[in-house]
C-alpha positions as CSV (number, residue, x, y, z in Angstrom):
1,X,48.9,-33.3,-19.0
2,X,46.8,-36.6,-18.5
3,X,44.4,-34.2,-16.4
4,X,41.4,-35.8,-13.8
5,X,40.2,-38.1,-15.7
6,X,43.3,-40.1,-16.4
7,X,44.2,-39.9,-12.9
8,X,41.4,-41.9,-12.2
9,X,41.9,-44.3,-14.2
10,X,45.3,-44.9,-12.8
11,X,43.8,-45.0,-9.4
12,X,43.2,-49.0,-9.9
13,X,46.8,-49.6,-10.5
14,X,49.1,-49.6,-8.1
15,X,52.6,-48.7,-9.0
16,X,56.1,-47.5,-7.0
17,X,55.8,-43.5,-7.8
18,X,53.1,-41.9,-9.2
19,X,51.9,-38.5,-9.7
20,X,49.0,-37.4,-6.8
21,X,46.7,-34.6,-7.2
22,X,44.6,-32.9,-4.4
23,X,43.2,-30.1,-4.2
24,X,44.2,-26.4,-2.3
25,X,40.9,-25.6,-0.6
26,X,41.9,-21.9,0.2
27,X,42.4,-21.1,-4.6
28,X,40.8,-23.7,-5.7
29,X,43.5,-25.2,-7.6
30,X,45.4,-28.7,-7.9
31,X,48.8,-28.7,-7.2
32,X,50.9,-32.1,-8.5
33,X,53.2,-34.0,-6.2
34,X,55.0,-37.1,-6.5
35,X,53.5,-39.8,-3.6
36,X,53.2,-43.3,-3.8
37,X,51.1,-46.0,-3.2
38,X,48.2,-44.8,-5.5
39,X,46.2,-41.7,-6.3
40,X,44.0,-40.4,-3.8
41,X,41.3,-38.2,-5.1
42,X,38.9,-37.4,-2.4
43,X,38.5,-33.8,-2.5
44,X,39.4,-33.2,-6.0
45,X,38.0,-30.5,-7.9
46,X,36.0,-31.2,-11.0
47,X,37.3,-28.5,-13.1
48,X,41.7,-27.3,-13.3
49,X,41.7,-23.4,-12.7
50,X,43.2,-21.8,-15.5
51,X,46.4,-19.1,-15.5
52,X,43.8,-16.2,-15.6
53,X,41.6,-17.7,-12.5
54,X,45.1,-18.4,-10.7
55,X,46.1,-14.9,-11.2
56,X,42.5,-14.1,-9.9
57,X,42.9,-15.8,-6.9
58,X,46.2,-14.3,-6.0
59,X,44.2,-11.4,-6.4
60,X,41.6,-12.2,-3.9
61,X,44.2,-13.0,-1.6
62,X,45.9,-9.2,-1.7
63,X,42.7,-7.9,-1.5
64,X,42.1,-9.2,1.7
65,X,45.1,-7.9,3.1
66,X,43.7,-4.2,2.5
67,X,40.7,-4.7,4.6
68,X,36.7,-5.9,5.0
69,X,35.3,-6.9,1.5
70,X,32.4,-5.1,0.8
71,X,29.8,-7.4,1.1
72,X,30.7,-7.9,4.8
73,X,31.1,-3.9,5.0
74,X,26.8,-3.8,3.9
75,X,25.8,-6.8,6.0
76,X,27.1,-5.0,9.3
77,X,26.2,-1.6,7.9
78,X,22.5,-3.2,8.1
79,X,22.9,-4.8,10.8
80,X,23.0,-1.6,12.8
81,X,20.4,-0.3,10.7
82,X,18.3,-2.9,12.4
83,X,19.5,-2.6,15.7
84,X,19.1,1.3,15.5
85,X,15.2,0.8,14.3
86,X,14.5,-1.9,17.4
87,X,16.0,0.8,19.9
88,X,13.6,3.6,18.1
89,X,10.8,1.6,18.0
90,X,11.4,0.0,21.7
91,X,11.5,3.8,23.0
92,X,8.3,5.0,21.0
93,X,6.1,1.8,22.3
94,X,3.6,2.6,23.7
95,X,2.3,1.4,27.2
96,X,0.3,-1.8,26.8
97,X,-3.5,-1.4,28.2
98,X,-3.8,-2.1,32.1
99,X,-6.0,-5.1,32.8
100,X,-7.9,-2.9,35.6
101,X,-8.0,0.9,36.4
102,X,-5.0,2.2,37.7
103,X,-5.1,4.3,41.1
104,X,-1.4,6.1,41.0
105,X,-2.0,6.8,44.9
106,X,-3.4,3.0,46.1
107,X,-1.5,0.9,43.7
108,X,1.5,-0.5,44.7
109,X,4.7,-0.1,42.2
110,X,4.4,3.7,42.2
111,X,7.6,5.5,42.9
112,X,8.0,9.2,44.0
113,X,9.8,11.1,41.5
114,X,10.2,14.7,43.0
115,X,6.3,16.5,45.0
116,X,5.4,16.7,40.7
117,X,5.6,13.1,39.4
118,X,5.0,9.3,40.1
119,X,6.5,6.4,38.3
120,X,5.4,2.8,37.4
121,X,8.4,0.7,36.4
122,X,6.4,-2.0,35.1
123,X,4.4,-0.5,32.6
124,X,6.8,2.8,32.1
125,X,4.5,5.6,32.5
126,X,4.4,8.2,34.8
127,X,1.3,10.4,36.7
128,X,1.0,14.0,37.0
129,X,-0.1,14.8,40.5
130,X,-1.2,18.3,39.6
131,X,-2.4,17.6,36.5
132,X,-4.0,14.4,37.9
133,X,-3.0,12.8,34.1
134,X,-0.6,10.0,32.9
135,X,2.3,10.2,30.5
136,X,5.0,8.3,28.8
137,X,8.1,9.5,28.3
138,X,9.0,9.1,24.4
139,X,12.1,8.5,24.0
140,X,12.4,9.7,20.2
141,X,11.4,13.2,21.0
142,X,12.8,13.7,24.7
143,X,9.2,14.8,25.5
144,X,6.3,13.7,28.1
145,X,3.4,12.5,26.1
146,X,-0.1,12.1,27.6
147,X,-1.3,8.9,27.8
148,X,-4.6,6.7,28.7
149,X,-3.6,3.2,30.2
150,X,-6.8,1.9,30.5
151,X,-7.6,2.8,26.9
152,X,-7.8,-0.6,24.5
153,X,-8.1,0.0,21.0
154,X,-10.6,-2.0,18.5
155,X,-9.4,-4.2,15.9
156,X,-12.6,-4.5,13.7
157,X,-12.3,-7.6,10.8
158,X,-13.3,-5.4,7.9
159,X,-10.7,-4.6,4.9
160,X,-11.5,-1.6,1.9
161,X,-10.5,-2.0,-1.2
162,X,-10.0,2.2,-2.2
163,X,-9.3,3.6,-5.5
164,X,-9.3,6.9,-7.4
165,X,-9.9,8.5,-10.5
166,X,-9.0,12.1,-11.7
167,X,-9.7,14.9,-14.5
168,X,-7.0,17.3,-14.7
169,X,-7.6,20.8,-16.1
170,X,-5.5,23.7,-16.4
171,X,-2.6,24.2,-14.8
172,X,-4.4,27.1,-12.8
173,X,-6.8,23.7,-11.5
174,X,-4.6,21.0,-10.9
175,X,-6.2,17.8,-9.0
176,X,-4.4,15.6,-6.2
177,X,-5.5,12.6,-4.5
178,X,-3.5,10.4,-1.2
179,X,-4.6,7.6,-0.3
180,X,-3.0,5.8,3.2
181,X,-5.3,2.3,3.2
182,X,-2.9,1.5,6.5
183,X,-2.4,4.0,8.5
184,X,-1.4,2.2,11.4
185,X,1.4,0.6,9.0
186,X,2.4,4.0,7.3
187,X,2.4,5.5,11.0
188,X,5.3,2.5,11.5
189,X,7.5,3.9,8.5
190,X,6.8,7.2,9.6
191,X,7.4,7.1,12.7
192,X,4.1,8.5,13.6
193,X,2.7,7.6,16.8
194,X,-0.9,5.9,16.0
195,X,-1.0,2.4,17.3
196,X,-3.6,3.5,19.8
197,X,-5.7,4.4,17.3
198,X,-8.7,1.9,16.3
199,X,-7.9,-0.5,13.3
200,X,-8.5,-0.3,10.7
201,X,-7.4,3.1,10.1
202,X,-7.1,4.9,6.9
203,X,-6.8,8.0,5.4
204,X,-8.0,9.3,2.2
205,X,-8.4,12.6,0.7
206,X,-8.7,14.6,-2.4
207,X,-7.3,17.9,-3.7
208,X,-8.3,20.4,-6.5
209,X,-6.9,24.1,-7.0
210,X,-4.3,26.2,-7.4
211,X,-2.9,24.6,-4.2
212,X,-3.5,21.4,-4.2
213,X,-0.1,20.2,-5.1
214,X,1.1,21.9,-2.1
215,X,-1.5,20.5,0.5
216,X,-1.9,17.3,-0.9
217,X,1.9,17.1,0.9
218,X,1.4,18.8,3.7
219,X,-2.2,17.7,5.0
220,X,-1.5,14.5,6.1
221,X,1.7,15.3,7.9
222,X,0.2,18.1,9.7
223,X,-3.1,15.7,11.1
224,X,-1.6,12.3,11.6
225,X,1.2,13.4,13.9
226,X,-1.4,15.8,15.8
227,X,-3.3,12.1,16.5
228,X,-0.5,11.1,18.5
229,X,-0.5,14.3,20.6
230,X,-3.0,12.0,23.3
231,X,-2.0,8.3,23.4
232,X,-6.0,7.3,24.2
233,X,-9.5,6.7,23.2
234,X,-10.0,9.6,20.4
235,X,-14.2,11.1,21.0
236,X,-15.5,12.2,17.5
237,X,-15.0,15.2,18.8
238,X,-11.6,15.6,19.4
239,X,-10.8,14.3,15.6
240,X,-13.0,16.9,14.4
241,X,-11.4,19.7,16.5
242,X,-7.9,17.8,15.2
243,X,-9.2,18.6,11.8
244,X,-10.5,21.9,12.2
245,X,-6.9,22.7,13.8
246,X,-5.4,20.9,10.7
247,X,-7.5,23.5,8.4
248,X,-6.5,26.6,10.1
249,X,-2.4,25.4,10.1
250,X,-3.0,25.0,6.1
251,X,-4.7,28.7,5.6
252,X,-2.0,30.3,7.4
253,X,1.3,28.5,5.5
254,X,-0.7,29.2,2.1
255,X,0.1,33.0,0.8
256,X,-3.4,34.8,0.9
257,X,-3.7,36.3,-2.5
258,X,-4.1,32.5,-3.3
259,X,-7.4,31.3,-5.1
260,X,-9.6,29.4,-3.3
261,X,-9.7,25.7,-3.3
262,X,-11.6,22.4,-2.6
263,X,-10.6,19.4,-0.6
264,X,-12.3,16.7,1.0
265,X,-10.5,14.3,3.5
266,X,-12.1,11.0,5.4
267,X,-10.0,9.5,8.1
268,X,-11.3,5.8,9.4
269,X,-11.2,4.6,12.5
270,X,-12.6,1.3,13.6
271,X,-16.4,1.4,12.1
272,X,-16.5,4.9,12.3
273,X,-15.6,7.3,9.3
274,X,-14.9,11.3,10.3
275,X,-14.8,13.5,7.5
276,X,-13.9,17.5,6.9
277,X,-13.6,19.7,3.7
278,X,-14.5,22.7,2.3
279,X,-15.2,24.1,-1.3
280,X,-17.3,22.1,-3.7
281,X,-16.3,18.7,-2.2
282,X,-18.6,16.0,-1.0
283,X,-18.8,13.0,1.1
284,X,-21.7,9.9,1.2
285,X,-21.6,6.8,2.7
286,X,-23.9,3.9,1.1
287,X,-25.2,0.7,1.6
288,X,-25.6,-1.9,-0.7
289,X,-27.9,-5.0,-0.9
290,X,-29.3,-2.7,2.2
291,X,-33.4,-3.3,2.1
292,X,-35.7,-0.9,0.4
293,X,-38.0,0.1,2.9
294,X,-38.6,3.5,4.0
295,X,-37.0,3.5,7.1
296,X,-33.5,2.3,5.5
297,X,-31.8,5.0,3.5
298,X,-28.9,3.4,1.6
299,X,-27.0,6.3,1.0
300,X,-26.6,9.2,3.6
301,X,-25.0,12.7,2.5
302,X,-21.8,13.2,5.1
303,X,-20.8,16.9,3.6
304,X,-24.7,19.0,3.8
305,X,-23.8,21.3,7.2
306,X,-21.5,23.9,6.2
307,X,-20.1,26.7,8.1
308,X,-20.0,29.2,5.4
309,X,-17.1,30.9,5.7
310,X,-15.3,32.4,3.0
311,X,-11.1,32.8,1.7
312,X,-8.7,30.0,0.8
313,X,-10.6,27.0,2.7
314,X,-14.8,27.9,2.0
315,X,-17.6,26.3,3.4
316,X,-15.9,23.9,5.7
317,X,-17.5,20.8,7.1
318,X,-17.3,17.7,9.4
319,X,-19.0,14.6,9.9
320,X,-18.8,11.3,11.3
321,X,-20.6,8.1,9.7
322,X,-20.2,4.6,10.7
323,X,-19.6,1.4,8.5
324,X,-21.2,-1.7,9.7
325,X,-20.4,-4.5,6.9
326,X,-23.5,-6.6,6.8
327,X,-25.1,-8.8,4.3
328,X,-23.8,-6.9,1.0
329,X,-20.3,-3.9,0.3
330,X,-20.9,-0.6,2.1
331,X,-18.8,2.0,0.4
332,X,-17.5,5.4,1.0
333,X,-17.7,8.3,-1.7
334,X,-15.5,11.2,-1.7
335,X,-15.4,13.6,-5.1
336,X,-14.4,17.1,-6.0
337,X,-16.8,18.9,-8.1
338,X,-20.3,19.7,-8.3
339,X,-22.7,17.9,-6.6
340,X,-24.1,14.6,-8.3
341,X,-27.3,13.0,-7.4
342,X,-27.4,10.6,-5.0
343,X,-29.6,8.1,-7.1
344,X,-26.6,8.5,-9.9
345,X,-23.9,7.4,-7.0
346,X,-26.1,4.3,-6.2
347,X,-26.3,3.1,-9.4
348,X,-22.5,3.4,-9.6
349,X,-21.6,1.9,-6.6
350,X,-24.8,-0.5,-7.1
351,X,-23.2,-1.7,-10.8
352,X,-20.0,-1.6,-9.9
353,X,-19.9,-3.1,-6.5
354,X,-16.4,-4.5,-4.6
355,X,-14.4,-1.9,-8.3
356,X,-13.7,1.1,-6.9
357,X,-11.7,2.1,-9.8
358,X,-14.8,1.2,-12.0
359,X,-17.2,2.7,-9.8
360,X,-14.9,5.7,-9.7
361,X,-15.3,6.2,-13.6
362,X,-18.8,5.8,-13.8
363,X,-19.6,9.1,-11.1
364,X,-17.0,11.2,-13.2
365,X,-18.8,10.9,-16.2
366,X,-21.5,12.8,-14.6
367,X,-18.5,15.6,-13.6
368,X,-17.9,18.4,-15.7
369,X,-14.4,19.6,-15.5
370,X,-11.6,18.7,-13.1
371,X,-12.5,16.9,-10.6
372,X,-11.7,13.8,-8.6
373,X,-13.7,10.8,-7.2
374,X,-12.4,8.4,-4.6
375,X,-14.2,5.0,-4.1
376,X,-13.7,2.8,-1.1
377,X,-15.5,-0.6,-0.5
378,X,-15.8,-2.0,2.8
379,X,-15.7,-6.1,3.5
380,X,-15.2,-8.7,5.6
381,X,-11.0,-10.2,5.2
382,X,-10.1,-13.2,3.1
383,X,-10.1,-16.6,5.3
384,X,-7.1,-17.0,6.7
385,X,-4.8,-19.8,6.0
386,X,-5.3,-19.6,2.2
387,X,-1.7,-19.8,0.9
388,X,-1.6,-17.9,-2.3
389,X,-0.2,-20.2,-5.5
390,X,2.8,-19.9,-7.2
391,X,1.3,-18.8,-10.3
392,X,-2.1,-18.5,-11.8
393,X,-3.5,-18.5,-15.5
394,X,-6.1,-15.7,-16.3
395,X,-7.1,-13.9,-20.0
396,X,-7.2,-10.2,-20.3
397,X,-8.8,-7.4,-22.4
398,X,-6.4,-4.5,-23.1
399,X,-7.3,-1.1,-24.5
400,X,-4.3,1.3,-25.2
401,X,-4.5,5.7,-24.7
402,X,-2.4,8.3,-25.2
403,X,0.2,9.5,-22.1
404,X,2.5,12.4,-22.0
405,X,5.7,10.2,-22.5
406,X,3.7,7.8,-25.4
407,X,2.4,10.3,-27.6
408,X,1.6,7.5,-30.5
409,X,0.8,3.8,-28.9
410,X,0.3,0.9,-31.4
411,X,-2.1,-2.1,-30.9
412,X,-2.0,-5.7,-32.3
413,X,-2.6,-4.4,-35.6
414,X,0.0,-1.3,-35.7
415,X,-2.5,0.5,-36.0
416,X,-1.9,4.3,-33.9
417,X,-4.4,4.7,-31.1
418,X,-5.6,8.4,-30.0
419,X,-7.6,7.4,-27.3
420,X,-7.5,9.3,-23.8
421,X,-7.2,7.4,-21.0
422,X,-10.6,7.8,-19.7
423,X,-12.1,6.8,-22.6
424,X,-10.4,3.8,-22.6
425,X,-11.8,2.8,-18.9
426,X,-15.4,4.2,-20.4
427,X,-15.2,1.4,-23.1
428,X,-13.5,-1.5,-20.4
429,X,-16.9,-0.4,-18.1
430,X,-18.9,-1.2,-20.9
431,X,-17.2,-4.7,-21.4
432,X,-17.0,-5.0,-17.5
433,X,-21.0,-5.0,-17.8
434,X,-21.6,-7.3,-20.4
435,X,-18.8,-9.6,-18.6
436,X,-20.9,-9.2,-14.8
437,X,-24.1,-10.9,-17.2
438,X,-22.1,-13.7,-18.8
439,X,-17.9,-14.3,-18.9
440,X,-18.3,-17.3,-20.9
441,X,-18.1,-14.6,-23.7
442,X,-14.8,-13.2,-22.6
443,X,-12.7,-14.6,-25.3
444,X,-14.9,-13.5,-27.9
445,X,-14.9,-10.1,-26.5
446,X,-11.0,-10.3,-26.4
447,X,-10.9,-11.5,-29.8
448,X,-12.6,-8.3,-31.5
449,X,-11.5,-5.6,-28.6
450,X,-8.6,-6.0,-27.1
451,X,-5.2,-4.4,-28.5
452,X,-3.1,-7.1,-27.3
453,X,-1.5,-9.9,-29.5
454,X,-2.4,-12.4,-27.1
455,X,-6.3,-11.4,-29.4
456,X,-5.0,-13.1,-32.0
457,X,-5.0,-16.9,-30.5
458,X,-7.5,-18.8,-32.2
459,X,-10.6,-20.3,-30.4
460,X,-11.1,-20.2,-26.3
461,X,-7.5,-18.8,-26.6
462,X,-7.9,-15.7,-27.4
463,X,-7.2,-13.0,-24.6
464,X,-5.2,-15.7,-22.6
465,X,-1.6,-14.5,-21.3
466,X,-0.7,-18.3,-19.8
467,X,0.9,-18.9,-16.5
468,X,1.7,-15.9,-14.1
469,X,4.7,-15.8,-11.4
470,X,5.1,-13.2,-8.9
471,X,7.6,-10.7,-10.7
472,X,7.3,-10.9,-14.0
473,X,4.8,-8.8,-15.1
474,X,3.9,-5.1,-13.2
475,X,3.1,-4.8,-9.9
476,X,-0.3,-3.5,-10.2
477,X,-1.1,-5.9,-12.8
478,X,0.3,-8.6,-10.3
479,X,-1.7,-7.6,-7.1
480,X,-5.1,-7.7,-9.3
481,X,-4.3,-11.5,-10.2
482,X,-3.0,-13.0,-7.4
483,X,-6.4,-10.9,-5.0
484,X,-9.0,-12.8,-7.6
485,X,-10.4,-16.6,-7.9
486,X,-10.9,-18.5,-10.1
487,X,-13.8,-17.5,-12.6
488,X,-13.9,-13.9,-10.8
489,X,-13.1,-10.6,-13.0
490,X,-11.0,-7.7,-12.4
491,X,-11.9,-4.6,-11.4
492,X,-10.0,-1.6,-14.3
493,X,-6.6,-2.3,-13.8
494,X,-4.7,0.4,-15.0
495,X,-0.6,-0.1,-15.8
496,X,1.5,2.4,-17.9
497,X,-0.1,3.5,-21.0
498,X,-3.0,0.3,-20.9
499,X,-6.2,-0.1,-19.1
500,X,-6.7,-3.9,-18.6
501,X,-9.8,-6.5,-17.8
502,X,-8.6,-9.3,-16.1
503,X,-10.4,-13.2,-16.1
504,X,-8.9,-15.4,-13.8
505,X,-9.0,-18.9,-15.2
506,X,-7.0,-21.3,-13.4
């Protein structure tokens, strides 16, 4: 009953036969003995388990008698997960580029493989005499897939910043969007085969109609894979006819008494850009900062040649454009609707420069209707070796709207908003201007716009959240604080039911 403590205390005086404690490493729990010469308490445990936690150990110990705990169970159960995805992923790789041309009949390392096929063990591919072609043998698929060894791809230093706004209507007119910013990345999860293709590479489209929750699915997953059909340098014309190909699969799974629709689809390669669509969808590609002489146009029309055809996919059309980043943003416009005037779309993109989501907003208030604009800036990477902080201290404007699951948001003041969302990013667009002139009015703003509570600190406080970690606050909300510096401002950051403006201030 003397417990630890007193033990210890006897520890300094020898005597004939006293009581020694250690401790049972396997439960955790002391077990008295007599000894003598002193109490040795190396070892010890700080705290006696009680009858409960005895039991519980006892417990433990049947347990183990029945089999694998479970955590042990997952770990190996992961474990071959892992070594499952390196054996995919080692079969699917494909063939590095040759450092000169190869010559299947000169080379050495070429093996016969029957009067049809040669082999190189070294780089695993294989050449079609008759075909006069080379192949590597996927091991995911079982199949032979034609290759180009002396292909290399490019790996331009540009990133694009993408975002997109919508207007739904009926449920007759519904409006889609995808947007793959990586699609060498998604290709990985996919198991798509596109790491020959040039980087960056992205994919974004835009769907509105009767159909367009249906081919907003199935479009991507019908093109991408056909990209991986030739493991080589892909000619703007091949991705066209890919596209083209792409189109036709689409009009024959769709039923035929279907209404007609409008899509519009940009797939980036490199610095090139190759677009296709049909209906009343169109595709520019500007540049900004760009000079103003006449021999420089700043924004170029991608979607004017049309084929005219008529049913499900009308007036199709491809392009190609090429994105050079210079001096200043070049961006990329896709939008369903009627056609808007280019002058409007520079302003936009001119105003609104390196916010797509801003620039977004501003072309759709010349829309009438659904419709659907997609905004991508173009720029050079962030330097690397800039370790991002632990946390970082910004201010924020916040205007609440009206969602299908919150019918009847509150502000600050409990007071019931019946705002729609994209009058809520109209008014931030307004503030986002004012801000762009001078941000040393941003609390002031805060103080007689935003909804929050954090409005209501007094002086230079007001807007100001504090310190931000990574996983405290949404994810989108997250990503648009950590991407800014100090002094910079958001682009529209939308989360939930709240469109935000975001100042970075430490």
């Amino acid at each position: 009953t003397a417990g630890l403590a007193s033990a210890r205390d006897w520890a300094s005086q020898p005597c004939q036969a006293c009581v020694t404690i250690r401790a049972n490493n396997q439960y955790g729990k002391a077990i008295a003995f007599a000894g003598s010469g002193g109490v040795d308490l190396r070892g010890q445990p700080n705290v006696i388990p009680t009858a409960t936690q005895e039991k519980q150990g006892r417990m433990g110990k049947f347990r183990k008698k029945m089999g694998k705990p479970l955590w042990q169970i997952r770990s190996e159960m992961d474990a071959m997960r892992e070594a499952h995805e390196k054996e995919e992923r080692r079969d699917r790789k494909v063939p590095s580029p040759a450092s000169s041309k190869l010559d299947p009949v000169a080379d050495p390392g070429w093996i016969d493989q029957g009067s049809e096929w040669r082999f190189n063990s070294e780089m695993s591919i294989f050449y079609h005499n008759d075909h006069k072609k080379f192949y590597f043998f996927d091991g995911h698929t079982k199949e032979h897939v034609e290759c180009d060894p002396n292909h290399t791809p490019e790996r331009c230093e540009q990133v694009a910043s993408v975002d997109a706004v919508t207007r739904a209507g009926a449920d007759s007119d519904p409006v889609q969007r995808v947007l793959i910013p990586d699609l060498l990345k998604a290709g990985e999860a996919l198991k798509w085969r596109v790491e020959h293709l040039d980087s960056p590479s992205f994919l974004f489209a835009l769907f509105k109609g009767q159909l367009a929750p249906t081919v907003s699915k199935v479009f991507h997953k019908k093109l991408v894979p056909r990209l991986g059909t030739f493991l080589g340098e892909w000619t703007d014309d091949m991705v066209k006819e890919a596209m083209v190909q792409t189109m036709d699969d689409i009009e024959a799974l769709c039923p035929p008494a279907s209404q007609s629709m409008s899509f519009v689809a940009a797939l980036g390669m490199g610095e090139r850009v190759i677009v296709c669509g049909c209906g009343d969808a169109h595709a520019s590609l500007a540049r900004l900062g760009s000079s103003s002489s006449d021999d420089d146009v700043p924004i170029a029309c991608l979607s004017g040649t049309r084929d005219g055809r008529q049913g499900l996919l009308p007036s199709r059309f491809t392009s190609t454009g090429s994105v050079e980043v210079g001096q200043g943003h070049e961006a990329l416009v896709l939008h369903c609707g009627e056609e808007v005037d280019l002058q409007v779309l520079q302003l936009a993109l001119d105003t609104f420069s390196g916010r797509p989501r801003a620039a977004g907003g501003a072309i759709l208030q010349h829309l009438r209707g659904p419709a659907a604009v997609c905004v991508a800036f173009f720029d050079m990477p962030v330097e690397v070796g800039l370790t991002e902080p632990a946390s970082v201290r910004c201010k924020h404007i916040v205007l609440k709207f009206v969602t299908d699951k919150i019918k009847k948001p509150t502000d600050h003041t409990r007071k019931v908003v019946t705002r729609n969302q994209e009058s809520a990013e109209q008014a931030l667009r307004g503030l986002l201007t004012k801000l762009k002139a001078d941000s040393s009015t941003f609390s002031q703003l805060a103080r007689s716009h935003s909804e929050c509570p954090s409005a209501l600190k007094g002086g230079d406080q007001s807007g100001d959240v504090g310190w931000i970690r990574r996983g405290r606050r949404p994810r989108h909300f997250e990503e648009a604080v950590f991407s800014l510096k100090v002094g910079d401002l958001s682009d529209v950051v939308v989360v939930d039911n709240s469109a935000h403006i975001i100042l970075r201030v430490a």
